[in-house]
N, C-alpha and C positions, 0 to 999 in steps of 0.2 A: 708982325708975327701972327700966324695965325690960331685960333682964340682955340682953345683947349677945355674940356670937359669929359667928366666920369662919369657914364651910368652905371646901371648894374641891373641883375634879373635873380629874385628870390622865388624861389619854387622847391620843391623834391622831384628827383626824377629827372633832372633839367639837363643834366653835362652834355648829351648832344645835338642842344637848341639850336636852330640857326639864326636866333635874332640875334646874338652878338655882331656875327658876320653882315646879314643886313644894315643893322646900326653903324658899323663903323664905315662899309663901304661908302654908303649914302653920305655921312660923316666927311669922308674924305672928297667924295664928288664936289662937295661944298669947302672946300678949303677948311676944312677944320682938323682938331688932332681931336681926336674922339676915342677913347678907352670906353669899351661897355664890358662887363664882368661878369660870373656865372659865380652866384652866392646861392649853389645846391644844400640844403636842409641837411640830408639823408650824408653826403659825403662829409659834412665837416660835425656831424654827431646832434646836430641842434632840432629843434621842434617845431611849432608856430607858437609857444609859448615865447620863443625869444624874438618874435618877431620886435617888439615895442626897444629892444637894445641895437638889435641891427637897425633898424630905421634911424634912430637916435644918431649910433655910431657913423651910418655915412652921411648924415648932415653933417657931422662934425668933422670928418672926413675930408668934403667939400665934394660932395657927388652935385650933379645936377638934379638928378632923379633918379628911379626904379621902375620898372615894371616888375607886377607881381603878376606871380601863377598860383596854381593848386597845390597845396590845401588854403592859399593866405588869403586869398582874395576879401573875404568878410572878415578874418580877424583880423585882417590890418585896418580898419577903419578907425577901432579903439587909437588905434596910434596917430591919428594925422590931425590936425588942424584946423581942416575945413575941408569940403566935397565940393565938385561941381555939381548941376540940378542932378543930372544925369545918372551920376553913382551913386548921388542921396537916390534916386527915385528906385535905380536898383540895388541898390545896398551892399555893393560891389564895388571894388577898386581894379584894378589892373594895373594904372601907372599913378607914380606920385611924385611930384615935382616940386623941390625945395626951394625957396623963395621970401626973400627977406624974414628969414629964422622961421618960417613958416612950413607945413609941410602939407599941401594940396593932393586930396586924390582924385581923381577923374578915371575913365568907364572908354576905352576905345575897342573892346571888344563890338558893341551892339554900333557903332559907327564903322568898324573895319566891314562886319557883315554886310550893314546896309549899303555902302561904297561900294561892294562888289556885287552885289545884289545889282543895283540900276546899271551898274557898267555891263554886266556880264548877261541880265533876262530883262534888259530895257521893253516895258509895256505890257509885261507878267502879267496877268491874272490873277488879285487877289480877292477873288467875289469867297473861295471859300478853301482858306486854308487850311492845312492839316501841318502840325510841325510832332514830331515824334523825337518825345527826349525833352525833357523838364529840368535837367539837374544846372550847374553852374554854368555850363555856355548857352544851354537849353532861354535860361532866363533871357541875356542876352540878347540873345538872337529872335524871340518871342515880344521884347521890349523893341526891339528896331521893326518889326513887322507889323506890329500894331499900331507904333509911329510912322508909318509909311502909308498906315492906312488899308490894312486889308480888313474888308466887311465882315468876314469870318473866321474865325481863329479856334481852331481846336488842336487843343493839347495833349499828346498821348502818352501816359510813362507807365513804365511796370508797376513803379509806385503813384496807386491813384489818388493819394495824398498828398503825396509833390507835386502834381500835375494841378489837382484840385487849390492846393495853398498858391501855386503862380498862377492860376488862373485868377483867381480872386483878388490877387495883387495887382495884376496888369486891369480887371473891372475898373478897379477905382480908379485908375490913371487914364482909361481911353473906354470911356462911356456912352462913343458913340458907335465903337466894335462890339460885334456878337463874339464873346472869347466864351468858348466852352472846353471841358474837360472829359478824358473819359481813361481806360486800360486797353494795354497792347493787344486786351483779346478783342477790342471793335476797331480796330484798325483797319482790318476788309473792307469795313461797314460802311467807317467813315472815308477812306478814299476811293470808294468807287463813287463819290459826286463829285470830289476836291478839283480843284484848277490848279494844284498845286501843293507837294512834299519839300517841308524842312527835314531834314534828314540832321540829328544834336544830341546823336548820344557815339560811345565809342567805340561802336562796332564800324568795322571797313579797315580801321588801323593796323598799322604793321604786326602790335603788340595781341589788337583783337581782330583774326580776318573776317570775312565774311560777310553777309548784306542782314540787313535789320529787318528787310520787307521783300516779304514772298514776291517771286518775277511776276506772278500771275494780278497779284494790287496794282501794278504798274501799267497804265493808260495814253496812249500817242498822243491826248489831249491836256495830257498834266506836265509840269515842269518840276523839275526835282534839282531842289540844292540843297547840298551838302557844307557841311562844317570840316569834317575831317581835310586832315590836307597832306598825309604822306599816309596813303600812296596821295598822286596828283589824282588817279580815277583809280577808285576805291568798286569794290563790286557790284556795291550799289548803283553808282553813274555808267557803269560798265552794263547792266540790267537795262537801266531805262534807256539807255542808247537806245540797245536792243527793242526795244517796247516801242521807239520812237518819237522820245520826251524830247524836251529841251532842257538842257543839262548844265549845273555850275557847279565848278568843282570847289572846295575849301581854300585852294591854297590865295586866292584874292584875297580873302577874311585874312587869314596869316598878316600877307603883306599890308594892307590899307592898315588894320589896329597898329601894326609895329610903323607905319606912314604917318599915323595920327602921334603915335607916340613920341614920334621922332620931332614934330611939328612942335609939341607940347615942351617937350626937353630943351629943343635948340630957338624956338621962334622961327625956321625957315620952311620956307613948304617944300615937300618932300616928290620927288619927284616917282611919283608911283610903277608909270611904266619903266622905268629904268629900274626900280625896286623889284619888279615882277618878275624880269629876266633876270635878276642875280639869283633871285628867290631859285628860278627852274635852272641856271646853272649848278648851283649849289646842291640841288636834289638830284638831278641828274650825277654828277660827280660821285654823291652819296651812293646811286644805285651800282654804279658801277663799280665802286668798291665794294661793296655788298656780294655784286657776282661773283668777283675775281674771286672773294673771301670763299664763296663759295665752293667754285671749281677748284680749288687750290686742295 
């Protein structure tokens, strides 16, 4: 009989996620019965104040695990039992895996990034990066790039307090990168030397359109990846085309972190490129309903 397990996804905002559908397809690839769940904040009346009951309640449950989204990521730490190095170092969870009455968080956001990162801009340039956007994936994706080893790392957020408080955070961990910090008003400034644009805040999305950085900052010599991952090419990748960057879209990060997740939950490896085309079926699908909706 083939082996059976619950996840689940806590977040606000979340009802039309597509990591359920990821999870179980891969799920079923592998012979499994695989239930993943959508425990939205906002639709069933609850807070992150209840996070420390819902965690509770699906251990008891018999979940295998959770991934968490925004706003829990940090207030679910109170709730678990112990961290991997990775989400102690960024004080982040994503996903939590229950395990002899135990309950583990672990960090596959800055690992889904970095996966797609080498697959997708193998032999990049990092003598002097630029990442724009400090907030919760910002951290992330600033923690994978600095473990990857980029010489130079500047941080750019509207709040040059956030940008300032992660830079200082990531000093103490990677001592042998120059990470500096500064505001989106020297953004010009600082990528007209950069080898390279993180693009980690949430403009380009469906919800927020648009590009973060003037077409005129963008340079044939720089390479620009992105976080966002619907749309697949956001205006921003759409720009540095144009510019004649080399370009990586979000939606890798998507699939690898929900690859890792799925890793963590079940013990098998995940088979990514088969993940990545459900991934752009699914969106594809998505757009297309979208238009019909629209033309109708």
């Amino acid at each position: 009989m083939p082996e059976s397990l619950l996840c689940g996804l806590i977040g606000t905002g979340i009802g039309k996620s597509l990591t359920p559908a990821m999870h179980e397809r891969e799920g079923a690839e592998h012979g499994l019965t695989y239930l993943y769940r959508i425990i939205d904040l906002d639709r069933r009346g609850l807070t992150v104040d209840d996070l420390p009951r819902l965690v509770a309640t699906a251990a008891d449950l018999g979940f295998r695990g959770l991934n968490i989204t925004h706003p829990c990521k940090q207030r679910v730490l109170h709730c678990l039992d112990d961290l991997s190095e990775d989400a102690a170092r960024l004080g982040a969870v994503n996903t939590v895996v229950f395990s002899d009455g135990r309950a583990i968080g672990h960090n596959t956001d800055w690992s889904g990034f970095d996966r797609n990162f080498g697959r997708g801009l193998p032999g990049a340039d990092l003598s002097d990066v630029v990442q724009l956007g400090a907030g919760g994936a910002g951290a992330a994706v600033a923690y994978a790039m600095a473990r990857r080893g980029a010489a130079k790392l500047t941080l750019v957020d509207a709040d040059r307090s956030r940008a300032q408080q992660l830079r200082d955070s990531l000093a103490s961990m990677f001592p042998e990168s120059e990470i500096c910090s500064t505001g989106v008003d020297r953004l010009g400034d600082v990528l007209s030397t950069a080898s390279g644009l993180v693009h980690a805040t949430p403009v380009g999305m469906l919800a927020h359109p648009g590009s973060a950085v003037p077409q005129e900052f963008l340079r044939p010599q720089m390479w620009v990846s992105e976080v966002v991952y619907r749309p697949a090419e956001t205006e921003l990748l759409a720009q540095a085309a144009r510019a004649g960057c080399r370009t990586l879209s979000g939606t890798g990060m998507a699939v690898f972190q929900a690859a890792d997740a799925f890793e963590i939950f079940t013990g098998r490896i995940a088979n990514a490129d088969r993940m990545i085309a459900h991934m752009g079926t699914l969106i594809d699908s998505e757009d297309r309903v979208a238009a019909a909706g629209a033309t109708a």
